[in-house]
C-alpha positions in Angstrom: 70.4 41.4 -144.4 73.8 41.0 -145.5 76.0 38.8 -143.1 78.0 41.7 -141.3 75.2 43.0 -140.1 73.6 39.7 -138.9 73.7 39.7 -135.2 75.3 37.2 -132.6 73.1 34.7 -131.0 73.9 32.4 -128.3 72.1 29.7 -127.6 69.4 29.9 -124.7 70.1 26.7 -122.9 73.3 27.6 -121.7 73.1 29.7 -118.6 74.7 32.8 -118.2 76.4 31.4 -114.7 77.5 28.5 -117.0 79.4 30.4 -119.4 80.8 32.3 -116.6 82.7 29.5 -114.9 82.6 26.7 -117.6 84.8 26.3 -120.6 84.2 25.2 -124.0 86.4 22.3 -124.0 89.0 23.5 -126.6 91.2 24.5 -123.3 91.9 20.5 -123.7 94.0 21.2 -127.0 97.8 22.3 -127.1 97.3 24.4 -129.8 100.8 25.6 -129.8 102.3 22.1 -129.3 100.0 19.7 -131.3 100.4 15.7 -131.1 99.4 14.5 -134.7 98.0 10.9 -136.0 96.7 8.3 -133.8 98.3 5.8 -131.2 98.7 2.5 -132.5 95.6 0.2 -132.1 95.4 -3.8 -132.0 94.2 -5.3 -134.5 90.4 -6.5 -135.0 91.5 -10.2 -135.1 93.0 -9.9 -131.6 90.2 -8.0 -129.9 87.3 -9.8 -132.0 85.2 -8.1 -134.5 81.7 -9.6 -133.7 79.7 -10.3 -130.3 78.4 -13.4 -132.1 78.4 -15.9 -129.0 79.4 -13.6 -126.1 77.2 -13.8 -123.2 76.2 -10.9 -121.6 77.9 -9.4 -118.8 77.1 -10.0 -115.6 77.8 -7.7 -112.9 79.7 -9.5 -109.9 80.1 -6.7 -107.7 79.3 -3.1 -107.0 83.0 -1.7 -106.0 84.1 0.9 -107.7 87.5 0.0 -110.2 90.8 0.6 -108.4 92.4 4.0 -110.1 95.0 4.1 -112.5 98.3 4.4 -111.2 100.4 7.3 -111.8 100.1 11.0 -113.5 99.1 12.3 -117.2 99.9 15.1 -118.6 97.2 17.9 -117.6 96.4 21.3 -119.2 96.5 24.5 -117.5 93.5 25.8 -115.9 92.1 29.7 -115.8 91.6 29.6 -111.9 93.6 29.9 -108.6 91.6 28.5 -106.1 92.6 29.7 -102.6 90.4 30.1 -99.1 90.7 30.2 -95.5 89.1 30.5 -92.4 89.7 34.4 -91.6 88.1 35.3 -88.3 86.2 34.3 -85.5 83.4 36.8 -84.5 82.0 35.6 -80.7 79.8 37.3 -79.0 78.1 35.4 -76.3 76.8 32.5 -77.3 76.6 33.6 -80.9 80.0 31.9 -82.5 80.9 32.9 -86.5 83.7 31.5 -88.1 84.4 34.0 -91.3 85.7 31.7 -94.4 87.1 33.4 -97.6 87.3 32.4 -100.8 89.9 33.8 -103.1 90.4 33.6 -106.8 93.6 36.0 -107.3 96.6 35.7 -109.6 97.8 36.0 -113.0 96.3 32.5 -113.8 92.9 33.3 -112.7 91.2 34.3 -115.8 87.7 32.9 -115.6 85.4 32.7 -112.5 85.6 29.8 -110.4 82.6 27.7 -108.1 83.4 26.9 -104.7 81.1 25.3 -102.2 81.1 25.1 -98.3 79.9 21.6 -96.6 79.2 21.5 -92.8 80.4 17.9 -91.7 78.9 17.8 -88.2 77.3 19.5 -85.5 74.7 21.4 -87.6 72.9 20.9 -91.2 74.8 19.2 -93.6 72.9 21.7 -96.2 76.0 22.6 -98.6 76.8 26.6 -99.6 77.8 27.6 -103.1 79.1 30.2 -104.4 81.1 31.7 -107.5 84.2 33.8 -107.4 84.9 36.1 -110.3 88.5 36.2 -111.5 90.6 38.6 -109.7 88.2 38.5 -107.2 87.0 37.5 -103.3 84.2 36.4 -101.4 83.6 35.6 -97.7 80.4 33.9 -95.6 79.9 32.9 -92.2 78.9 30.2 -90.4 76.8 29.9 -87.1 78.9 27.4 -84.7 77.3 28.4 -81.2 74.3 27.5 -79.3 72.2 25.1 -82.0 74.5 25.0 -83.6 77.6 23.1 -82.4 77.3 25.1 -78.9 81.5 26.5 -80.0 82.0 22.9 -81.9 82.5 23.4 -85.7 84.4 20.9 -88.5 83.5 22.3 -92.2 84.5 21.7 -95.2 85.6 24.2 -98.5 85.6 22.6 -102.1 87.0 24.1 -105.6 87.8 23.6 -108.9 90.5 21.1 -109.1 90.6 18.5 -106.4 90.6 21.8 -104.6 90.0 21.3 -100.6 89.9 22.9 -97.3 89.2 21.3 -93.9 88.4 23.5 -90.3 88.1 21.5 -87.0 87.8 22.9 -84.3 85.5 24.9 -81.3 85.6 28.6 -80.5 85.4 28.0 -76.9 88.6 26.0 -76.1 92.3 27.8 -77.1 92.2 27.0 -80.9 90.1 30.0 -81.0 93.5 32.2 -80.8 95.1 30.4 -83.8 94.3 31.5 -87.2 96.1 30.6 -90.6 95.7 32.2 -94.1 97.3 30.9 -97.3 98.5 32.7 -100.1 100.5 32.1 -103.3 103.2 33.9 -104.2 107.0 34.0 -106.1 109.8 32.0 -103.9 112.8 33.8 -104.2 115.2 30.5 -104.6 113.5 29.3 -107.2 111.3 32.3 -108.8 108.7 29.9 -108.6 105.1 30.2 -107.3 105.1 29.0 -103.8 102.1 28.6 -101.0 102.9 30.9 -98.2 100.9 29.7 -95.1 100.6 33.1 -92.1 100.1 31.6 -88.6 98.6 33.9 -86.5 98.0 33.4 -82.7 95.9 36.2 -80.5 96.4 34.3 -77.8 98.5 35.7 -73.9 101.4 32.7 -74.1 103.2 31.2 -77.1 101.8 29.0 -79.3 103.2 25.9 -81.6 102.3 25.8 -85.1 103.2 22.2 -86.8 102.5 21.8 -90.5 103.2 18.6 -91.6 102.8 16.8 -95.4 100.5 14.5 -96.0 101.5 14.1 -99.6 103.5 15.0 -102.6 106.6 15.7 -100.3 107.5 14.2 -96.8 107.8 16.0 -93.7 106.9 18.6 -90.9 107.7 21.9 -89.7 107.3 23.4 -86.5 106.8 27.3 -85.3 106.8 28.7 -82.6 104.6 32.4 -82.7 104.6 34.2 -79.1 101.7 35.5 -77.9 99.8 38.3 -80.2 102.5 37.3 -83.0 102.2 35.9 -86.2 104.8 33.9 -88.4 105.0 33.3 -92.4 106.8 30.6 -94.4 106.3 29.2 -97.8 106.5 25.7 -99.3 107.8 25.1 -102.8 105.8 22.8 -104.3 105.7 23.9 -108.0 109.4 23.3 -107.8 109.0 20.1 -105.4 105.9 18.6 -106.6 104.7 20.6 -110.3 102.5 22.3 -108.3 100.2 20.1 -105.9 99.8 20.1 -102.2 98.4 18.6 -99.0 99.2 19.6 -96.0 98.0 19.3 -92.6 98.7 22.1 -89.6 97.8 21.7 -85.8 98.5 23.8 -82.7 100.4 22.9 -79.3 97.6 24.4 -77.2 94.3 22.8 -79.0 94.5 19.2 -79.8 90.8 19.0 -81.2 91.9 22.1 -83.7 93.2 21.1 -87.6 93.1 22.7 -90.8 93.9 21.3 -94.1 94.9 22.6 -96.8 95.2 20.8 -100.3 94.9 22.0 -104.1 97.3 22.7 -106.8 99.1 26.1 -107.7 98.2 26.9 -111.4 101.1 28.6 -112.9 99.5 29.5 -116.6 101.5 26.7 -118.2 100.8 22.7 -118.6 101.4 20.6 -115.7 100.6 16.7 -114.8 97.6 15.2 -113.2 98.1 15.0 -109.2 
């Protein structure tokens, strides 16, 4: 058989799931932008060129090394991690808190893994799942009787220090607030910006406080009457090359927080967060 009409084989051990949402490591190379020849090394003499009378290490302690200080340059990535907590179903004492998982936008070319950790109240059992590009999902999670009795604080994980954090219990007045992110072109700058909805289905006004925990400084209130909803967006490609924490509470449920942290993927380079 001549070679054109050899066909492609790929090698069994890698799963199909695993080509799905894994690359093939030459995303690490700026193709377009090469950096040729090495760095400068020291020399042998200075760093020793034999272990002839070194003793062997001995360990002193178990703690983990402190990390390096300050940012690298970091590719781009074929994802855009996003998720939320969408809904609350209650009915009785059965409580479900809806989470969706998006992985929408021009960067999102490849299918990314998310997983969904319970932190309390119930089985710490993790969920996980995989988002094709361009596309959602959405579970639910049982927070009533046996499991939290209204009392929930989960977790949401993704490529790229990717994070979400729900606190909270669907029988006290958190249950009214809601808050959905999305990530979309800021006017100002023309630069992809998170947009953060707040939501409240409550009968009286509710404040919404988002506040920075890192990246940028500072907080923002809003104020959303009752049945209304409110939108505002936070430039942090143009602020902060694309990463973000932040941390929003309501005026009418102290025990109620969701966090929200991750970077924006714009389809070019950016820098380590």
């Amino acid at each position: 058989m001549d070679r054109g009409h050899r066909q492609a084989r790929q090698f069994p051990n890698i799963s199909a799931w695993r080509r799905k949402v894994c690359g093939d490591l030459t995303s690490v190379f700026d193709f377009a932008a090469p950096v040729n020849g090495l760095p400068s090394l020291p020399a042998t003499t200075t760093i020793g060129s034999r272990c002839d009378g070194v003793p062997n290490p001995v360990p002193q302690t178990n703690a983990l090394p402190a990390q390096e200080s300050g940012t690298r340059p970091a590719r781009a990535l074929p994802y855009q991690a996003n998720g939320y907590l969408d809904r609350l179903e209650i009915s009785g004492t059965t409580m479900r808190p809806w989470f969706k998982m998006v992985n929408v936008g021009t960067p999102a070319k490849q299918a990314a893994h998310f997983s969904i950790h319970p932190n309390a109240h119930r089985s710490r059992t993790p969920w996980q799942y995989t988002v094709e590009a361009g596309g959602t999902q959405e579970d639910f999670f049982n927070v009533g009787a046996g499991f939290g009795d209204g009392k929930y604080d989960i977790s949401m994980y993704g490529p790229n220090r990717f994070m979400r954090r729900f606190i909270g219990d669907a029988t006290t007045a958190g249950k009214s607030a809601f808050v959905s992110s999305r990530f979309a072109v800021e006017s100002g700058t023309g630069k992809l910006a998170i947009w953060f909805t707040m939501k409240n289905t409550s009968t009286s006004s509710v404040t919404f406080t988002v506040k920075s925990n890192a990246y940028r400084s500072g907080s923002w209130t809003y104020t959303v009457p009752a049945g209304g909803s409110t939108e505002d967006f936070f430039n942090n490609v143009a602020l902060a090359n694309g990463w973000y924490d932040y941390t929003i509470t309501v005026s009418s449920d102290t025990g109620w927080s969701q966090r929200f942290v991750g970077h924006i993927e714009t389809g070019a380079a950016s820098i380590s967060g």
